[in-house]
TITI-730372 format. One line per field, with one value per residue: chain; residue number from 1; z, x, y of N, C-alpha, C in turn; residue in three letters. Coordinates in nm, 3 decimals, decimal comma, always signed. Layout:
BEGIN
kette: c(A  ...) .
nr: c(NUM  ...) .
nw: c(Z  ...) .
nu: c(X  ...) .
nv: c(Y  ...) .
caw: c(Z  ...) .
cau: c(X  ...) .
cav: c(Y  ...) .
cw: c(Z  ...) .
cu: c(X  ...) .
cv: c(Y  ...) .
rest: c(ALA  ...) .
END
This chain:
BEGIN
kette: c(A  A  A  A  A  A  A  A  A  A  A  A  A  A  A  A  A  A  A  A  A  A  A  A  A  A  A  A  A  A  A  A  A  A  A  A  A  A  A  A  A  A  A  A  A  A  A  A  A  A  A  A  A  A  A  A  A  A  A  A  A  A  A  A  A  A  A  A  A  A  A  A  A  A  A  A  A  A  A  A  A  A  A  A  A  A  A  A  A  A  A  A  A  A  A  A  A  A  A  A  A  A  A  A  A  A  A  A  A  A  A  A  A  A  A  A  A  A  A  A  A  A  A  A  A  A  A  A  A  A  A  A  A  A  A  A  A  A  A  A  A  A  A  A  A  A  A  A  A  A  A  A  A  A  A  A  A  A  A  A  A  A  A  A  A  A  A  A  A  A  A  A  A  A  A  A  A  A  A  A  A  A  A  A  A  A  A  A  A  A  A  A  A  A  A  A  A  A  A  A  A  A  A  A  A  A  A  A  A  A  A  A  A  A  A  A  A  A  A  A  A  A  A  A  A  A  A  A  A  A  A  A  A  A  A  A  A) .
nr: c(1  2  3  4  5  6  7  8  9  10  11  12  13  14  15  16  17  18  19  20  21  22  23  24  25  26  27  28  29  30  31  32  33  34  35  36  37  38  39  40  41  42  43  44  45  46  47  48  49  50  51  52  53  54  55  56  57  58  59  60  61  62  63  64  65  66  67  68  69  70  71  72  73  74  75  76  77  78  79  80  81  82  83  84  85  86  87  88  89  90  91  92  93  94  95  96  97  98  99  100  101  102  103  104  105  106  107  108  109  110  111  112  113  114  115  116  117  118  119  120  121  122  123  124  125  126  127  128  129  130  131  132  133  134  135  136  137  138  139  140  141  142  143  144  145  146  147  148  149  150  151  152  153  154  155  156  157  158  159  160  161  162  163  164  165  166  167  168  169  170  171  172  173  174  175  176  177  178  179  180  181  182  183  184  185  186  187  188  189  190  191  192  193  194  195  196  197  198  199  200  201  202  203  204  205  206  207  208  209  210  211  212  213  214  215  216  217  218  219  220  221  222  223  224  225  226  227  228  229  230  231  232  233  234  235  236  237) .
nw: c(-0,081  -0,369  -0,690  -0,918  -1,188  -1,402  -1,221  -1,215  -1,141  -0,817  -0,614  -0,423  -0,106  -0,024  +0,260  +0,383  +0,705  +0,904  +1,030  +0,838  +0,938  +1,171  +1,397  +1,411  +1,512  +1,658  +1,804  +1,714  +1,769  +2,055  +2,143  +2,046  +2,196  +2,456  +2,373  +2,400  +2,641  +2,800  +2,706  +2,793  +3,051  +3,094  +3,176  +2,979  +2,783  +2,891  +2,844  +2,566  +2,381  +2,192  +1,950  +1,872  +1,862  +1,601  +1,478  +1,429  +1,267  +1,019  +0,961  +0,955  +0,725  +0,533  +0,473  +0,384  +0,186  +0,113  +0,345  +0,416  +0,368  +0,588  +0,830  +1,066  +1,068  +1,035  +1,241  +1,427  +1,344  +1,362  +1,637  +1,696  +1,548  +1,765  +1,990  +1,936  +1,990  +2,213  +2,514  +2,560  +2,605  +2,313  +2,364  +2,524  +2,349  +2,197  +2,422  +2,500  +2,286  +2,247  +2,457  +2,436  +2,156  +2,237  +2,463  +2,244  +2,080  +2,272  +2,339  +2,040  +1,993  +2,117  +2,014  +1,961  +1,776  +1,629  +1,730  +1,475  +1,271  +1,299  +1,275  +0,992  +0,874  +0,945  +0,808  +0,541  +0,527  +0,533  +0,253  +0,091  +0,018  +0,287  +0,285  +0,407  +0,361  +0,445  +0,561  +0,762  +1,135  +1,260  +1,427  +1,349  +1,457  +1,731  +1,756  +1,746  +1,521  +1,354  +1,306  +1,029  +0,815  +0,590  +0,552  +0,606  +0,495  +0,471  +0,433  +0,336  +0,490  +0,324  +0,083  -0,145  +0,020  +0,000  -0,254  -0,444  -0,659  -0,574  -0,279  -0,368  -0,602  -0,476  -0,288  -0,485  -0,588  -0,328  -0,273  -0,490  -0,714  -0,998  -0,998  -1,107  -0,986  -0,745  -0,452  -0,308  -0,007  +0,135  +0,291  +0,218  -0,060  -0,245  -0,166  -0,135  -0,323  -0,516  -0,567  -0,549  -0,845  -1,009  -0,994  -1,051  -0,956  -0,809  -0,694  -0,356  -0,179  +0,140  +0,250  +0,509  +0,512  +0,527  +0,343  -0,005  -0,256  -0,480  -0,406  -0,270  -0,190  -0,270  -0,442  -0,779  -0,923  -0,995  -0,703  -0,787  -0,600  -0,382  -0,029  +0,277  +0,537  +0,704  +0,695  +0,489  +0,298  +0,283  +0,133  -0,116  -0,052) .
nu: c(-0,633  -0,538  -0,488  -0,282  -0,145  +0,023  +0,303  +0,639  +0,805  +0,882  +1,140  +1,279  +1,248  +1,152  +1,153  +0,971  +0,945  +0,831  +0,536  +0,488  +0,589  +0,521  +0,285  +0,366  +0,229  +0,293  +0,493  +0,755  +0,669  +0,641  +0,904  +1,045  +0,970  +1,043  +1,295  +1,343  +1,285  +1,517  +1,669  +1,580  +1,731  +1,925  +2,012  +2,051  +1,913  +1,644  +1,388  +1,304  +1,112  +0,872  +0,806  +0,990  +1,194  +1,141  +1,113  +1,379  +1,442  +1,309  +1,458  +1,712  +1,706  +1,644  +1,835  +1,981  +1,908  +1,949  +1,987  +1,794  +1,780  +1,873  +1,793  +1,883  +2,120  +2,018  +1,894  +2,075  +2,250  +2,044  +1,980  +2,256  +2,268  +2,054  +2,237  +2,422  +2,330  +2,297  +2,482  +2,622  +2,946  +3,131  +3,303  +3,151  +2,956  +2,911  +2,863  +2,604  +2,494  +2,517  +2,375  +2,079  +2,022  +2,068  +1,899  +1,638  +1,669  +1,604  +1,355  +1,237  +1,252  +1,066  +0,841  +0,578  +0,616  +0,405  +0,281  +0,213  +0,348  +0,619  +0,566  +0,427  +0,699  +0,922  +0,787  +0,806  +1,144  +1,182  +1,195  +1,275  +1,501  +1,567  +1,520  +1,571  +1,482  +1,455  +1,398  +1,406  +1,506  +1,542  +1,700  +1,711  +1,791  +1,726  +1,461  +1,411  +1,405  +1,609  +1,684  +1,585  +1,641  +1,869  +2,014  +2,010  +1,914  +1,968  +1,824  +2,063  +2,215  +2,328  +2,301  +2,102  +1,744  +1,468  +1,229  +1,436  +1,704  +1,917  +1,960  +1,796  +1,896  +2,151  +2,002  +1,907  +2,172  +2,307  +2,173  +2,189  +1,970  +1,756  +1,637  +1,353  +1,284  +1,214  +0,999  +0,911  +0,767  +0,568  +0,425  +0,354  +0,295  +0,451  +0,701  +0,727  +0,570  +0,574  +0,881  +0,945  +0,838  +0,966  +1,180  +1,241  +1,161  +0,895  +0,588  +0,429  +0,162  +0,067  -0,227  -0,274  -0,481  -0,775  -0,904  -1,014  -0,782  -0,784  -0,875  -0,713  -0,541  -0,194  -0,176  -0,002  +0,061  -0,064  +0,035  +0,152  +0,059  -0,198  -0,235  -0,382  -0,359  -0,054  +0,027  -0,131  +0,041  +0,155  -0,009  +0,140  +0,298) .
nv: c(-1,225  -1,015  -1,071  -0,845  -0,847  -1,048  -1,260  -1,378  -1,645  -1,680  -1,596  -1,518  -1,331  -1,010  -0,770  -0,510  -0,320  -0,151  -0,152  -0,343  -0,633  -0,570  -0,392  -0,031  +0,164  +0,474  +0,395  +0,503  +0,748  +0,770  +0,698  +0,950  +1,134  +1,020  +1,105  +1,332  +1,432  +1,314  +1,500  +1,742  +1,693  +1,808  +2,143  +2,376  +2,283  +2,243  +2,389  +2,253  +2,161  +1,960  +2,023  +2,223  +2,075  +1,966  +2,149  +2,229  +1,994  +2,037  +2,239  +2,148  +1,971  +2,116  +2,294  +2,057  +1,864  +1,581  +1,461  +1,297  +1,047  +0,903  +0,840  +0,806  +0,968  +1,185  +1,249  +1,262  +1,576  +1,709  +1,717  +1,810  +2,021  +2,201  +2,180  +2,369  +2,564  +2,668  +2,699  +2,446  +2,283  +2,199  +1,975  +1,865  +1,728  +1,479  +1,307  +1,421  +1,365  +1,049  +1,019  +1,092  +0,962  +0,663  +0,668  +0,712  +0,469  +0,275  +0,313  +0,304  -0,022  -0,127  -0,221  -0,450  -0,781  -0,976  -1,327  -1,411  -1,298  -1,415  -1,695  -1,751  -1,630  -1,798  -2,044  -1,938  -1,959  -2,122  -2,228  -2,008  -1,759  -1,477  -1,108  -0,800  -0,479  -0,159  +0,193  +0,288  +0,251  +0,038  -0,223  -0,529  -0,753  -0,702  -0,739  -0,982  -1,086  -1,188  -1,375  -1,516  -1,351  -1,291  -1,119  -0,760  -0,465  -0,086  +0,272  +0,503  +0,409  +0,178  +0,305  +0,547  +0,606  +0,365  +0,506  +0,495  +0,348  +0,235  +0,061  -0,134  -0,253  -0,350  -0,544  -0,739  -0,788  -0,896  -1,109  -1,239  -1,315  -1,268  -0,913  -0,965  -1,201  -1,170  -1,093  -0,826  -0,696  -0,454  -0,189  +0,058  +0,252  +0,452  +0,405  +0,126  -0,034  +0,065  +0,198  -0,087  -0,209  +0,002  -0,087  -0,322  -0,523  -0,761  -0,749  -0,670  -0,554  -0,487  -0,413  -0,238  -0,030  -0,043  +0,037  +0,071  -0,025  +0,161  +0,410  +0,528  +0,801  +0,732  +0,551  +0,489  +0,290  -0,016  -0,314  -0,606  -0,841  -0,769  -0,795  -0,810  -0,890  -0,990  -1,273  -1,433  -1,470  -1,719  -1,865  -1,867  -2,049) .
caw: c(-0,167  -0,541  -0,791  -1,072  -1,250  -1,363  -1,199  -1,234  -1,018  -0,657  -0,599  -0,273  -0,021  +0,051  +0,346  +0,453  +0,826  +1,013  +0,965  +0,764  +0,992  +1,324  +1,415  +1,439  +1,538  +1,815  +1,858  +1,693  +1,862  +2,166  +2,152  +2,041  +2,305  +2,560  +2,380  +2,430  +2,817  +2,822  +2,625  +2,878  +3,146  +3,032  +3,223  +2,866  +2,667  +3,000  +2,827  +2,501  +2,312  +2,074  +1,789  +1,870  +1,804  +1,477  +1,333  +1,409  +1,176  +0,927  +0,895  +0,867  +0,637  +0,433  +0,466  +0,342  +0,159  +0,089  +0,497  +0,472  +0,340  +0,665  +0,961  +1,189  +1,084  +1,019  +1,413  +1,493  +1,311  +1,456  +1,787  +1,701  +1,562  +1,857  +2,156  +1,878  +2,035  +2,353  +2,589  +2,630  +2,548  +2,240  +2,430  +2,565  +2,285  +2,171  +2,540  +2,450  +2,144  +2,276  +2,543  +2,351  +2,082  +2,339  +2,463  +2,154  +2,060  +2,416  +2,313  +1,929  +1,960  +2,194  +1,972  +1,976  +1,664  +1,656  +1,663  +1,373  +1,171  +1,337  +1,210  +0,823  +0,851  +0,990  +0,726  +0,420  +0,544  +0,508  +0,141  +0,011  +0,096  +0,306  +0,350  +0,493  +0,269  +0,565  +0,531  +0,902  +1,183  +1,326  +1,429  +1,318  +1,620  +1,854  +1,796  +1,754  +1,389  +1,284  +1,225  +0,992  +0,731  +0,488  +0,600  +0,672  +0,437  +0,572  +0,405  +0,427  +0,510  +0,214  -0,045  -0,096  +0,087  -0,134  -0,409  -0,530  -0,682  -0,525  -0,205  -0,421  -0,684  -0,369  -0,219  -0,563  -0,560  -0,236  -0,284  -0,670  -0,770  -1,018  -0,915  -1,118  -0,976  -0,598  -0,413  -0,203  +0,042  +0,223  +0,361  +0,102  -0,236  -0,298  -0,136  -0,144  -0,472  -0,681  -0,542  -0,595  -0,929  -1,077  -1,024  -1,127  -0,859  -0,812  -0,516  -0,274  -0,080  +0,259  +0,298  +0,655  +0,558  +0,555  +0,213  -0,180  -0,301  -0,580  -0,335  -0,160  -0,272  -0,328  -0,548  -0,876  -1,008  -0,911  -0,714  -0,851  -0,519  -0,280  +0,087  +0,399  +0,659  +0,647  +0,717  +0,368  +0,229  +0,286  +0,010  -0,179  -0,020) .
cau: c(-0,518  -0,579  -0,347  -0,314  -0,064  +0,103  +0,403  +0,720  +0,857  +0,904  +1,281  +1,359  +1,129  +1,235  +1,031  +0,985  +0,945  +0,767  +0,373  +0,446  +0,595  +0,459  +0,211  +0,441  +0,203  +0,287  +0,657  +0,847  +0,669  +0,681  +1,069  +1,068  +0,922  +1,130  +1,447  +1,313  +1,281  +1,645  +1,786  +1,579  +1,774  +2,022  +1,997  +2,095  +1,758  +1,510  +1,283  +1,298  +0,993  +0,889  +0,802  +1,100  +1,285  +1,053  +1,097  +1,487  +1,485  +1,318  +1,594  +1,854  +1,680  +1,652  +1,975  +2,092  +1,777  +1,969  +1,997  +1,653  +1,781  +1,935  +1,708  +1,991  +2,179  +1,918  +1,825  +2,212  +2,244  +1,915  +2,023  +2,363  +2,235  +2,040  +2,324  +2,497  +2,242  +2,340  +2,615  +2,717  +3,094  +3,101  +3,338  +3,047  +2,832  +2,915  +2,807  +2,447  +2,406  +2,519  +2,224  +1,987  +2,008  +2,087  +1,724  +1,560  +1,676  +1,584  +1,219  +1,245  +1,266  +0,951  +0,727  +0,542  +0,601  +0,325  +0,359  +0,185  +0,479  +0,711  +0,517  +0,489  +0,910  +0,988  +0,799  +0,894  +1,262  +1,220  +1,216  +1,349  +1,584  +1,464  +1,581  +1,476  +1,460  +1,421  +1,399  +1,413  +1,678  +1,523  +1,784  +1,604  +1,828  +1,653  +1,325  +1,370  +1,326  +1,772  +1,751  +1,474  +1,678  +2,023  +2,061  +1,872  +1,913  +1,870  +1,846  +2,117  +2,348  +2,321  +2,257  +1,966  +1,625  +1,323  +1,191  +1,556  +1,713  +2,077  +1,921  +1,726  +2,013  +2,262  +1,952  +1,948  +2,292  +2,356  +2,107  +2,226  +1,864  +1,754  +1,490  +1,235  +1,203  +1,236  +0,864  +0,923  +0,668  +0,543  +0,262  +0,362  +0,267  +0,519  +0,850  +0,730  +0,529  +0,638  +0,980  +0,977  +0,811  +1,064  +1,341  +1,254  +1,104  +0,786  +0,524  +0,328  +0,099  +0,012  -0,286  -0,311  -0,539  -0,851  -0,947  -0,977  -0,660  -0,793  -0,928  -0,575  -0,442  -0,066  -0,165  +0,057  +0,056  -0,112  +0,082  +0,165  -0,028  -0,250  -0,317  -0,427  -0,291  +0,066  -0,015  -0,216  +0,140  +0,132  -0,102  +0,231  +0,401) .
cav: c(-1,199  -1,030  -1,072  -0,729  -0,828  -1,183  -1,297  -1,447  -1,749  -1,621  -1,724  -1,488  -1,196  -0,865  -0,711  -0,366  -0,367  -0,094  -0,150  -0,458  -0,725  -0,544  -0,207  +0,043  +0,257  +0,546  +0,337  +0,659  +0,899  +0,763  +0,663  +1,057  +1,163  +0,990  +1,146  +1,477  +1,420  +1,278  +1,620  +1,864  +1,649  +1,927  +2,306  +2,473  +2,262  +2,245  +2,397  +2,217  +2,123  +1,838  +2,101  +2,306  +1,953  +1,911  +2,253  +2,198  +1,867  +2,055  +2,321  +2,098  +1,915  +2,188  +2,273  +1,949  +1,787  +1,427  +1,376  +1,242  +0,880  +0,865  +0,872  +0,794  +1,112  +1,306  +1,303  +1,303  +1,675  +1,755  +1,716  +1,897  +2,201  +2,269  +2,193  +2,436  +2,737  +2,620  +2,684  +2,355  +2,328  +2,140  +1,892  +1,712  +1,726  +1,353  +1,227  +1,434  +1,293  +0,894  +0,956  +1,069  +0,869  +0,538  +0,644  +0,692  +0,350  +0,179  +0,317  +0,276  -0,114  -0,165  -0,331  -0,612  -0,849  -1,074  -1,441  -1,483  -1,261  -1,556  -1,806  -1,682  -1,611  -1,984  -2,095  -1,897  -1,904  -2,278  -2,233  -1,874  -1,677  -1,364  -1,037  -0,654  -0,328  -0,051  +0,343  +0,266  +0,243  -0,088  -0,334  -0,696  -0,866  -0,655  -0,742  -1,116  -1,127  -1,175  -1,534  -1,589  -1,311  -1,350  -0,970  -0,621  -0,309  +0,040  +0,357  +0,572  +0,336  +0,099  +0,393  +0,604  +0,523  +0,362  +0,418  +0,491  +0,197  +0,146  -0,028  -0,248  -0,327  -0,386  -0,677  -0,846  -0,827  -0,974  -1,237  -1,325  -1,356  -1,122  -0,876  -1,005  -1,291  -1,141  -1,023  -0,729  -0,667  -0,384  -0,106  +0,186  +0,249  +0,474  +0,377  -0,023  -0,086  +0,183  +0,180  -0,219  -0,213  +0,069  -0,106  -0,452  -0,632  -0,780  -0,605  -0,721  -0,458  -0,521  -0,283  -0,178  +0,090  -0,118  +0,104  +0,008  +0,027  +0,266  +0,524  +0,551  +0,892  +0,747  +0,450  +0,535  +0,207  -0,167  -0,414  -0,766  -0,860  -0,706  -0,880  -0,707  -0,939  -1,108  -1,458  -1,436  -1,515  -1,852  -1,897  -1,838  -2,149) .
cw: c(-0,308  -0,604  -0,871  -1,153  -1,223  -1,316  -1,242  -1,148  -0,925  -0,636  -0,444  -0,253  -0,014  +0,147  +0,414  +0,640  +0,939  +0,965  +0,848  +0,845  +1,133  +1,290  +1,469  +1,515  +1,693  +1,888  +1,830  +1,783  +1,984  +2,212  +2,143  +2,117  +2,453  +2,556  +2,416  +2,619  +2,839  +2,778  +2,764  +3,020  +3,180  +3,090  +3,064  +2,750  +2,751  +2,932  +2,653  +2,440  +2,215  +1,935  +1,755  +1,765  +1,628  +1,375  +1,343  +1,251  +1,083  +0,859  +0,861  +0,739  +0,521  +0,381  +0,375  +0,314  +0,103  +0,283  +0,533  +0,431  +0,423  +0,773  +1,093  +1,190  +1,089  +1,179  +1,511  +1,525  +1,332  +1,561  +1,801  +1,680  +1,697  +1,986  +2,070  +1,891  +2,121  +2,373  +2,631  +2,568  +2,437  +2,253  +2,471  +2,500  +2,227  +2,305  +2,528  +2,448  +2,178  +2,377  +2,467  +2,235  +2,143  +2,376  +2,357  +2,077  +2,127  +2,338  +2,191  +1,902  +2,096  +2,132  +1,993  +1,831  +1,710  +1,606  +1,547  +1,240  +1,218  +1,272  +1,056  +0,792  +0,851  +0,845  +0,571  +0,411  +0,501  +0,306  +0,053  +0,119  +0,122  +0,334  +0,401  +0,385  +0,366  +0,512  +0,717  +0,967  +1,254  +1,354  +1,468  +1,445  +1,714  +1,881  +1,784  +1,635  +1,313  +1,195  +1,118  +0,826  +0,707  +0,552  +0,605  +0,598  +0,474  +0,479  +0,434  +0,412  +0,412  +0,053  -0,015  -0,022  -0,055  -0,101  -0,468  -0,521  -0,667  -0,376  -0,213  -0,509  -0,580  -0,300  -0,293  -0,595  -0,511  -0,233  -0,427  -0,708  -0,864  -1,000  -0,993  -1,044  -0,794  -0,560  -0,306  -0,163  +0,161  +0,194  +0,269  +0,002  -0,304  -0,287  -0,164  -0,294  -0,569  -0,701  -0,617  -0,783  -1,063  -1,077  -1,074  -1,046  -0,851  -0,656  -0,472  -0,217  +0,003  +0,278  +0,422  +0,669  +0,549  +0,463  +0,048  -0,247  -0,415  -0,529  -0,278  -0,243  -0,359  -0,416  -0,719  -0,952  -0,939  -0,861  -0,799  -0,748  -0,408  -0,143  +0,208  +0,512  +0,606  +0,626  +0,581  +0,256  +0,209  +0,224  -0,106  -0,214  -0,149) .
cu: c(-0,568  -0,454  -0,386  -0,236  -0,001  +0,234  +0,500  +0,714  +0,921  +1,043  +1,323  +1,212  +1,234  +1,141  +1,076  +0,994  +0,843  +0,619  +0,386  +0,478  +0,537  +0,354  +0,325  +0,391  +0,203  +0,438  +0,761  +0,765  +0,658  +0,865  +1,118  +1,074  +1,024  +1,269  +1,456  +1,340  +1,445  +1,727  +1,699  +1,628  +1,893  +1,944  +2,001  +1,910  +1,654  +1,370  +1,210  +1,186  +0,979  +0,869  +0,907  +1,186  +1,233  +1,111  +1,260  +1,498  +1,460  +1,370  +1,704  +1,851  +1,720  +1,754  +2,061  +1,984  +1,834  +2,010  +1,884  +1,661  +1,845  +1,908  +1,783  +2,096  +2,173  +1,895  +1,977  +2,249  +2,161  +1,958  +2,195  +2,331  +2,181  +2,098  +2,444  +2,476  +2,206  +2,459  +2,707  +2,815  +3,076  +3,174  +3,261  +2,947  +2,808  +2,854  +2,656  +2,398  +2,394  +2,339  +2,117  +1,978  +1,994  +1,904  +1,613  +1,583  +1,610  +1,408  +1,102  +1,184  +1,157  +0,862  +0,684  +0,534  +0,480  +0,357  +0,335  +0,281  +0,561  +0,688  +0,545  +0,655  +0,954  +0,948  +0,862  +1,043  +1,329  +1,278  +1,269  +1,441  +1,532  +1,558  +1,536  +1,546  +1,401  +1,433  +1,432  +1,544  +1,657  +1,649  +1,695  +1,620  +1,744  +1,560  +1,275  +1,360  +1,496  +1,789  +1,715  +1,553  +1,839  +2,076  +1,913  +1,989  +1,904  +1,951  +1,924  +2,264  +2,420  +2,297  +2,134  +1,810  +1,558  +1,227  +1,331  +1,645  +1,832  +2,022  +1,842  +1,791  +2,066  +2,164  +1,978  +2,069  +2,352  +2,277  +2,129  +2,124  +1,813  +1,627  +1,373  +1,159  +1,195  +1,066  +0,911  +0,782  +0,646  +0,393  +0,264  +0,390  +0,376  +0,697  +0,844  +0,667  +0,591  +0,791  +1,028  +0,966  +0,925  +1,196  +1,342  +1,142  +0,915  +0,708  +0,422  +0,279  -0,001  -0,086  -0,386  -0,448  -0,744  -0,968  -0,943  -0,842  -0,699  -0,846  -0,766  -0,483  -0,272  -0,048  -0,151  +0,033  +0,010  +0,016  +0,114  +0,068  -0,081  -0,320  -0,343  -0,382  -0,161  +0,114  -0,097  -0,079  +0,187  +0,058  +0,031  +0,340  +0,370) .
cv: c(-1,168  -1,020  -0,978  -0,764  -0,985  -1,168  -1,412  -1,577  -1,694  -1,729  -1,682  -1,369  -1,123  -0,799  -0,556  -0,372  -0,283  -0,115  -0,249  -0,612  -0,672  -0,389  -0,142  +0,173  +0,342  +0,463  +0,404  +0,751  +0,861  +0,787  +0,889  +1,152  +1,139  +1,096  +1,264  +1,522  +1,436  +1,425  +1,733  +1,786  +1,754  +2,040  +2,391  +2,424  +2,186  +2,258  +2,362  +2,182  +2,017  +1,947  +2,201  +2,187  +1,978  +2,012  +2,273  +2,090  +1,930  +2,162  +2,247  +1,999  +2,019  +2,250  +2,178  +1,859  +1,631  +1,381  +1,281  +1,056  +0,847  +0,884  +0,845  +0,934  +1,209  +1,362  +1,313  +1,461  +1,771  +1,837  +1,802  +2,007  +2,235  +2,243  +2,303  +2,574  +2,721  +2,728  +2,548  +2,334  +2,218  +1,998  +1,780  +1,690  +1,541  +1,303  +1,253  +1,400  +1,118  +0,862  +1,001  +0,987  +0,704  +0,553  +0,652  +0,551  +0,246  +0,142  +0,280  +0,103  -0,180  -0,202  -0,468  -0,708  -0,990  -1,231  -1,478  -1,433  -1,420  -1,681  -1,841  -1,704  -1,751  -2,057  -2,087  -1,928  -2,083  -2,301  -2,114  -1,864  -1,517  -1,244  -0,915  -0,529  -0,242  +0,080  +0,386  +0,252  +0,097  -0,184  -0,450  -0,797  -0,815  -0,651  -0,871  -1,184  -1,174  -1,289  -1,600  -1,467  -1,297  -1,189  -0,836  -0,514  -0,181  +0,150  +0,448  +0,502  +0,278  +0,228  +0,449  +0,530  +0,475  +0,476  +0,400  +0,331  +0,110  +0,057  -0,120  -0,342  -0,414  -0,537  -0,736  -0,873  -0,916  -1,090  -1,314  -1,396  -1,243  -1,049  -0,942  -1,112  -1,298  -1,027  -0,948  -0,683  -0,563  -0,282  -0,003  +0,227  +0,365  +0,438  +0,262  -0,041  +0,004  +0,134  +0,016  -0,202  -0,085  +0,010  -0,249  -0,569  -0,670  -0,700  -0,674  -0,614  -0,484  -0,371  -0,274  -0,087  +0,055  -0,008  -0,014  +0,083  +0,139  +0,389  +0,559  +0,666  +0,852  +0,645  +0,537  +0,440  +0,087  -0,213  -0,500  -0,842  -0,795  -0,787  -0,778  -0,758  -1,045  -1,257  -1,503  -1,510  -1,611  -1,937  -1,903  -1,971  -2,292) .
rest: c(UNK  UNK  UNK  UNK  UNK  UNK  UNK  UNK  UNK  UNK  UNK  UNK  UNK  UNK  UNK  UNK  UNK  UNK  UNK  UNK  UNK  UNK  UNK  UNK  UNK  UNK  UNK  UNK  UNK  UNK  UNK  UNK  UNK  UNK  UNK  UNK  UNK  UNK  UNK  UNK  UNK  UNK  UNK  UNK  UNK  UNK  UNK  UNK  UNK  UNK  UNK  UNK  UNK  UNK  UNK  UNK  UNK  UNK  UNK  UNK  UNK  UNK  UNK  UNK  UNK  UNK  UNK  UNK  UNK  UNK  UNK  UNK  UNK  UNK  UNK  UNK  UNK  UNK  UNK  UNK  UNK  UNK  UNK  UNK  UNK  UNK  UNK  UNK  UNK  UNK  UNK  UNK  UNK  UNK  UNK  UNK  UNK  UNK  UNK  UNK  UNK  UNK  UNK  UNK  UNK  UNK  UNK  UNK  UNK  UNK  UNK  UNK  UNK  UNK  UNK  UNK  UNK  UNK  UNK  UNK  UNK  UNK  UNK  UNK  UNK  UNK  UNK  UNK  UNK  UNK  UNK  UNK  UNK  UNK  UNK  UNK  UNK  UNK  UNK  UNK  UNK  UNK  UNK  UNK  UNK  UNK  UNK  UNK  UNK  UNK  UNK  UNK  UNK  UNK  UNK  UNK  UNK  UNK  UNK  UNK  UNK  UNK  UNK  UNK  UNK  UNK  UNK  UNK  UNK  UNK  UNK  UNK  UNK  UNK  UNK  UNK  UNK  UNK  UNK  UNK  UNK  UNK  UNK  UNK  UNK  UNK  UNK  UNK  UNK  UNK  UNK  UNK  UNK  UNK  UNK  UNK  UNK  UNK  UNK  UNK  UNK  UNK  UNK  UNK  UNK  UNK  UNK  UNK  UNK  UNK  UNK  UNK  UNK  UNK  UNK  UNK  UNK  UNK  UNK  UNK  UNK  UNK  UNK  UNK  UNK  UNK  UNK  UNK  UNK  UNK  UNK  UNK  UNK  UNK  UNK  UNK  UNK) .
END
């Protein structure tokens, strides 16, 4: 654990979630993958492709460049434009979109949280109050993790994604602590430390990338703390 920067008094957590409480890695593109299968289950997008899909998202992105704080609508509109260069009657386009999306969820929430996240949570939860800052579509119940946080955030839904600073206002809000004295922790230096650190909050950076944080192209500004494994947080208690 290094410390860059003094801190306040730690009153509540905020945690990111993908690649900070579990490996996320290869659990979107798999889940992506699956949904792709499920849509050429369809005669009209048989011969569908994953980069067909890809270079779809990034027309309608472009199209509509604030869909991206909403990774649940973003792949809704996706998946509409192209049953929209179809034949299928637009009647059954909601049944589609329920299965594909239903399977990109099924596949989405296949991780493995390790026990030693469980461990960390039980204990912290004993003494703060915890909650989730997502850019993600994760649902927390569904992976075992619901009970151990006051609530779960998600871009999009809650206001823009991080770095922007209405889904960070809206946690210290709902937790009536004020950010300074709230440690948000996660894997990315620009949506998690920056993001945290611009809007008030203190930063923790879990670095996965098994680098010097000063070599890491997207380091803008230090943490408040830097650990590499999450169980390190317990030095905190």
């Amino acid at each position: 654990m290094h410390f860059y920067r003094s801190i306040n008094k730690i009153k509540a957590f905020t945690f990111d979630l993908d690649d900070t409480l579990y490996n996320n890695s290869m659990i979107v593109e798999k889940a992506e993958d699956e949904m792709i299968k499920t849509l050429q289950g369809y005669e009209q997008l048989r011969t569908l492709t994953l980069p067909e899909y890809f270079a779809e998202k990034r027309a309608v992105l472009a199209s509509d460049p604030e869909i991206y704080h909403d990774v649940i609508v973003w792949r809704i509109q996706t998946i509409t434009s192209l049953l929209n260069k179809t034949n299928i009657p637009a009647s059954k386009f909601a049944d589609v979109i329920d299965e594909a999306m239903s399977c990109f969820n099924v596949w989405r929430h296949k991780m493995n949280v390790p026990e030693s996240t469980h461990t960390l949570l039980i204990k912290l939860a004993t003494k703060y109050p915890l909650a989730v800052i997502t850019n993600g579509n994760v649902d927390i119940n569904k992976i075992g993790l619901g009970d151990y946080f006051q609530f779960s955030l998600r871009g999009g839904e809650h206001g823009r994604s991080k770095p922007f600073p209405e889904i960070f206002d809206l946690a210290s809000h709902k937790l009536n602590i004020p950010s300074h004295s709230i440690l948000h922790v996660g894997d990315n230096l620009l949506t998690d430390v920056n993001g945290a650190i611009d809007n008030g909050f203190l930063a923790c950076f879990i670095n996965i990338y098994n680098r010097d944080i000063f070599q890491l192209n997207d380091t803008k500004c230090l943490p408040h703390i830097e650990i590499t494994q999450l169980p390190e947080l317990e030095n905190l208690l």
